[in-house]
N, C-alpha and C positions, 0 to 999 in steps of 0.2 A: 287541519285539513290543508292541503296541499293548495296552492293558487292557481288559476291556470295560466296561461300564457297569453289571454287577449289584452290587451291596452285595454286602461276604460278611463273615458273621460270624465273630465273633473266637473266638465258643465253638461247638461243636457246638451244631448245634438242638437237640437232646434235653435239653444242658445249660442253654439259654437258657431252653426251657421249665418245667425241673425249679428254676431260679432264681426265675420266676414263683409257681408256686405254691407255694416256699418262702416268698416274702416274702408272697405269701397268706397261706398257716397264720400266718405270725409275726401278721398284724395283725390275724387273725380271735383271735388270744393275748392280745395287746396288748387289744383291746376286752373280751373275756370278765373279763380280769385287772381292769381296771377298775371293770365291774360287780360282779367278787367283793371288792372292797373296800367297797362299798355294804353298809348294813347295814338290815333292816324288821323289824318283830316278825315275830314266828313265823307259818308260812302264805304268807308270800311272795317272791315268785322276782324278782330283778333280771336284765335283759338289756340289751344294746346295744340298739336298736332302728333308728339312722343316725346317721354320721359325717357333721356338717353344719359347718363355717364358722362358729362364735363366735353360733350360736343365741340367739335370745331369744323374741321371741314366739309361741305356738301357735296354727292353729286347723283344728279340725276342718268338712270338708269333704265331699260327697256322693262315694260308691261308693268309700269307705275312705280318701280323700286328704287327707293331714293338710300345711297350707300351714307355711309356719316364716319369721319372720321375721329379719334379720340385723345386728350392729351392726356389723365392722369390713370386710366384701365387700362391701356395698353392693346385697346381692340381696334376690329373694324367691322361696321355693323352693317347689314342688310335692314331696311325699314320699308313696310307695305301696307298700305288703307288699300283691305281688300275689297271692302266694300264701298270706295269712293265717297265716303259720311266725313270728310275732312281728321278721322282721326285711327294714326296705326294702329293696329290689330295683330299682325305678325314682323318678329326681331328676328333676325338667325345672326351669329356671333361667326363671319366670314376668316378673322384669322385673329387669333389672339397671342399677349407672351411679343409684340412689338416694340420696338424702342421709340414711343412718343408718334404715332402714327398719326399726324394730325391731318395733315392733305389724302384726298382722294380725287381720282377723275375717273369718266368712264369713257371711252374711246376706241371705235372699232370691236365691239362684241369683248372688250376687255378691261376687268379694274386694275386701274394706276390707285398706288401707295403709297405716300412719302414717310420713311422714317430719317433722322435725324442722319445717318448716313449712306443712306440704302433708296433705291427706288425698285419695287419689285412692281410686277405685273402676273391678276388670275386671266386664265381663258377657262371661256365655258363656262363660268360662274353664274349664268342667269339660269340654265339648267341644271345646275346638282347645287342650290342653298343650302341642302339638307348634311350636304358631304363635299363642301367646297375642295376644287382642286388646288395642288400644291403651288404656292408662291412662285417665280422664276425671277430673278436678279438682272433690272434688266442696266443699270446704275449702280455701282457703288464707289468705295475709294471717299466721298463728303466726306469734309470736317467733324470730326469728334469735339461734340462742346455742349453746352448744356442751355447757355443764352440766347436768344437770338436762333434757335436750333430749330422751328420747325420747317415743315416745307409744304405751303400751298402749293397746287399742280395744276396745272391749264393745257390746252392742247390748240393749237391756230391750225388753220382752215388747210393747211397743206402737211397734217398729223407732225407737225414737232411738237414734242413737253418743253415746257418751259418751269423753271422751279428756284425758289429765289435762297442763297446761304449768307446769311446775315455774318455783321460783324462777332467777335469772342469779348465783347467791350463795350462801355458806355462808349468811348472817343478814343480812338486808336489810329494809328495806320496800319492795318491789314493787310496780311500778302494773301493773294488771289487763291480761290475764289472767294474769300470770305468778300460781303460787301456789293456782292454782285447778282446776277439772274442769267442762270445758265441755259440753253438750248441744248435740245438732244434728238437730233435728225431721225427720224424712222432709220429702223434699222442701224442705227451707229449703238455704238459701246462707250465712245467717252463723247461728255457734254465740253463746249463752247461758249463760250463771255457772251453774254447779248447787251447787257447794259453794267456799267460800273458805278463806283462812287454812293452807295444805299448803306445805312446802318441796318435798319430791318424792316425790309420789303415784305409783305404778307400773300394781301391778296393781290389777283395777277385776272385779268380777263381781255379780250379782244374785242373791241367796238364791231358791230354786227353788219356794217355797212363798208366803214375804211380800211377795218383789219388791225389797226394800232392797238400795239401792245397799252393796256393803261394798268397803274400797279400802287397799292399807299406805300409811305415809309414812313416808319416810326421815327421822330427827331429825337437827340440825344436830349439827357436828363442833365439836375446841375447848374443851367443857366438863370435858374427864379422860374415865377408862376408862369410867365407869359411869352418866354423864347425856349427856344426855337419852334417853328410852327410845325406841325406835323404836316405829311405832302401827298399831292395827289400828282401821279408823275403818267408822262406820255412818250414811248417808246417808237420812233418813226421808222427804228433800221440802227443794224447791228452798232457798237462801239460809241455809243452816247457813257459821260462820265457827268452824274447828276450830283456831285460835289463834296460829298461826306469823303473825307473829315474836314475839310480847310471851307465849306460853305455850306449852311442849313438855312431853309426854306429858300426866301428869293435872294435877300441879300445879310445875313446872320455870316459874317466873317468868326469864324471860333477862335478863341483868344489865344490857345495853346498850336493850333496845325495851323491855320488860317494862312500865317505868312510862310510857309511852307510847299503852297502850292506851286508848281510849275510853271514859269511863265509862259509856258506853251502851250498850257494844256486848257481845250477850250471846256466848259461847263456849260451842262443842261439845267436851265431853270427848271422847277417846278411849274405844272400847269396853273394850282390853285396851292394855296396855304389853306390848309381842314382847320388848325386852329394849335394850340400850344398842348402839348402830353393829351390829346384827346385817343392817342393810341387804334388808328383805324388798321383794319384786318381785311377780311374777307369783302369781296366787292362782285358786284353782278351789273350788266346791261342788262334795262327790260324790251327782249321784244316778241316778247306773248302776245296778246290778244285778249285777257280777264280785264285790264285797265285803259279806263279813257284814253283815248287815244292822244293826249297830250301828255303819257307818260311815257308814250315810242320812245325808246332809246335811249330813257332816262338812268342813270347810272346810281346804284345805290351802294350806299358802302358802311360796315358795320362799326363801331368807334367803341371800342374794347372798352375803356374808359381812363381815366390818369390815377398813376399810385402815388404819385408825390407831390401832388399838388395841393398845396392849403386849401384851393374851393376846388371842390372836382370838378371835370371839364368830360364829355364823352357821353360814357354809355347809353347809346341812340345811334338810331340808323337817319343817316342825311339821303336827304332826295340832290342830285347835281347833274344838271339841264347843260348840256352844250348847246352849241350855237348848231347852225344847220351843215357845217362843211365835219361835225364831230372833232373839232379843233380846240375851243373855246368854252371857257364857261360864264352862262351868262346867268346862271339861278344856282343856289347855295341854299338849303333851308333842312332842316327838321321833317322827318317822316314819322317818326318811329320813336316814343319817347314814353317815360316813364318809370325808367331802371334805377333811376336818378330819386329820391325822396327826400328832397332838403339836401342834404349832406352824408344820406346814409344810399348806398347803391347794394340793391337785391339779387340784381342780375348783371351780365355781362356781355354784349350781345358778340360773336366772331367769323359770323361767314350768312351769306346770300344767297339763295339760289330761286332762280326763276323754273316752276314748275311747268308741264306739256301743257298742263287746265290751264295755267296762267297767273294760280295763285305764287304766291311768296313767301318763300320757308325765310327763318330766322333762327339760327342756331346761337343756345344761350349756355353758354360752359360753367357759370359755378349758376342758376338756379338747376340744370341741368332738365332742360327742357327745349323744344325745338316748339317757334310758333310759327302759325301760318296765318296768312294777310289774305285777305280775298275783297272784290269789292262787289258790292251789292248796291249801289246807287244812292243819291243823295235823298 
C-alpha cells in the first residue's frame, strides 16, 4: 500500500509540545541564571533583557527601539520590549552581509553604522522595520584592517559623528588616520583629526552638561601583568596628541618609540589610569532619572576584560564620579561584577547605554546576551 504524503511524528503531539516548552523553561533558566551571577550595590535588580549574536554597540532609538550592533553575524539589529515587562519580544534583522558592524548611533530620524571602513546611514527606518530602507554611504575610503578595526559612533550636541580608527599594531608609528578620532561635520563627505596619539580608542560619549568629548583607549600588550595602564581620555577641542606610541598611561615611556618623540610635540595626559589590559570599550554618562540622584552624571564604562594576563583583570563595568566642574575624577569603584569566576570569565561586557525609563543596558558579546540594571531601592 502506497504511503501518503503527511509527516507523522515520531512522538505524540502532546509530547512534542510539552518538549517545547520544556526547552523554553530551561533557557528562560539558563538566562535568569546568568543574571543572578551578576552582582550591583544594593537597590538593584539584574535581568536578561535579549539574547542577541556577540553584541557590541548600543543605541537607543524612538518609541522604545533599542538598535544593537554586531561583531561576529555580520548584522544590525532592531530590538523592542513591546510590552514594557523589562524583556524583548520583537528582533527584526535591519541590514545584514556587513563587514564587522559593531558601532551604531541614532540621530535625527536616522541610523548611523559603523563598518570597518564604511559609515553608512538608514532614513525612515522607524517606520518600515518590516522592509528596512536601503543603506546610503555617507563615509568611506577607512583603513582596511582586521585589528583594532571597529568603530563606536557618537553624535555631539551640534550633529557631527565622531568615530575612532585604531592603530594596524600592538606598537607602531601609524600614518594617519590610523590612531586617531575622526569628525564628520553634518553634511561634509570627508572626516577630520579630532584627537591623535590612541592605540585603540573604543567607546566615545559627551559629558551631558560640558560637552567634552571623553573616550577609553586600550594600552598596548607586551609590557608584563601590570603596564601599561589602560586610559580614560578627555577631549577639550580639536588637535590634542594623547601620546601612543612614545607614552602610555600618565607616564609609561615605551622602550622602543619613547625616545622618538618630538621634542615639540606637547602630550595629553590621561584623565584617570582604568588599570593594566582591563580592555574598556563602550562607555555611557547617566543622566536619566531611574537612579539616586547621586548617580547624575556618573560615567560608566564596560572593561572587555584582559587576554594576556597571568590573573585576569576587567570584565565589569566601573562606576567613575567626576568632580562637579565634569573635569576630574574623584571616585573609581566597581558597578557591575561577576563575569570574572576565579580565573575563569563567562562573559564579556562592551558597550553602555542609558535607557528614556532610565534603566541600564549592558551589552555582553561572547555570553551573547544584553542585561539590564534598574533600581528599585534599598
Amino acid at each position: 500500500m502506497k504511503r501518503s504524503g503527511i509527516k507523522r511524528f515520531k512522538h505524540p503531539v502532546w509530547q512534542v509540545i510539552a518538549g517545547a516548552s520544556l526547552l523554553g523553561a530551561c533557557m528562560v533558566s539558563f538566562a535568569a541564571d546568568l543574571a543572578a551571577r551578576l552582582k550591583a550595590p544594593p537597590g538593584f535588580e539584574i535581568s536578561v533583557f535579549a539574547e542577541v549574536r556577540a553584541p557590541r554597540q548600543l543605541a537607543s532609538g524612538p518609541d522604545g527601539l533599542v538598535f544593537v550592533g554586531t561583531l561576529g553575524p555580520g548584522k544590525v539589529l532592531a530590538l523592542r520590549d513591546a510590552d514594557e515587562d523589562g524583556v524583548v519580544e520583537q528582533i527584526w534583522t535591519i541590514s545584514k552581509g556587513l563587514d564587522r558592524p559593531a558601532g551604531v548611533a541614532w540621530h535625527d530620524g536616522s541610523l548611523y553604522i559603523g563598518e570597518v571602513t564604511r559609515i553608512s546611514r538608514i532614513r525612515g527606518l522607524a517606520q518600515n522595520l518590516e522592509s528596512p530602507p536601503a543603506a546610503e554611504t555617507v563615509l568611506t575610503g577607512l583603513p582596511e584592517m582586521r585589528g583594532h578595526a571597529v568603530k563606536y559612533l557618537a553624535f555631539d550636541a551640534d550633529g557631527a559623528l565622531y568615530l575612532p580608527v585604531g592603530v594596524p599594531c600592538n606598537i607602531c608609528e601609524p600614518d594617519s588616520p590610523h590612531g586617531e578620532i575622526l569628525r564628520l561635520a553634518p553634511g561634509a563627505t570627508q572626516a577630520t583629526s579630532w584627537a591623535r596619539g590612541l592605540r585603540n580608542s573604543v567607546g566615545l560619549a559627551f559629558h551631558p552638561e560640558t560637552g567634552d568629548l571623553w573616550f577609553t583607549d586600550n594600552g598596548r600588550d607586551w609590557l608584563g601583568d601590570d603596564l601599561p595602564s589602560c586610559e580614560l581620555n578627555r577631549a577639550i577641542g580639536p588637535g590634542q596628541h594623547f601620546g601612543y606610541p612614545w607614552r602610555h598611561g600618565l607616564a609609561v615611556e615605551d622602550p622602543e618609540f619613547g625616545s622618538r618623540r618630538p621634542s615639540d610635540q606637547q602630550l595629553t595626559p590621561p584623565v584617570f589610569e582604568l588599570g593594566a589590559h582591563v580592555a574598556p570599550l563602550g562607555l555611557a554618562f547617566y543622566s536619566g532619572k531611574g537612579l539616586p540622584a547621586a548617580y547624575r552624571n556618573t560615567l560608566f564604562i564596560a572593561e572587555h576584560g584582559s587576554w594576556n594576563r597571568s590573573r585576569k583583570s576587567g570584565y565589569r563595568v566601573v562606576r567613575v564620579v567626576l568632580d562637579a566642574a565634569g573635569e576630574r575624577v574623584i571616585q573609581h569603584e566597581p558597578f557591575l561584577t561577576g563575569w570574572l569566576q576565579g580565573q575563569e570569565a563567562w562573559g564579556t561586557p562592551a558597550d553602555v547605554l542609558v535607557l528614556p525609563d532610565g534603566a541600564i543596558l549592558v551589552s555582553d558579546d561572547s555570553s551573547h546576551r544584553i542585561f539590564r540594571i534598574t533600581y528599585r531601592g534599598d
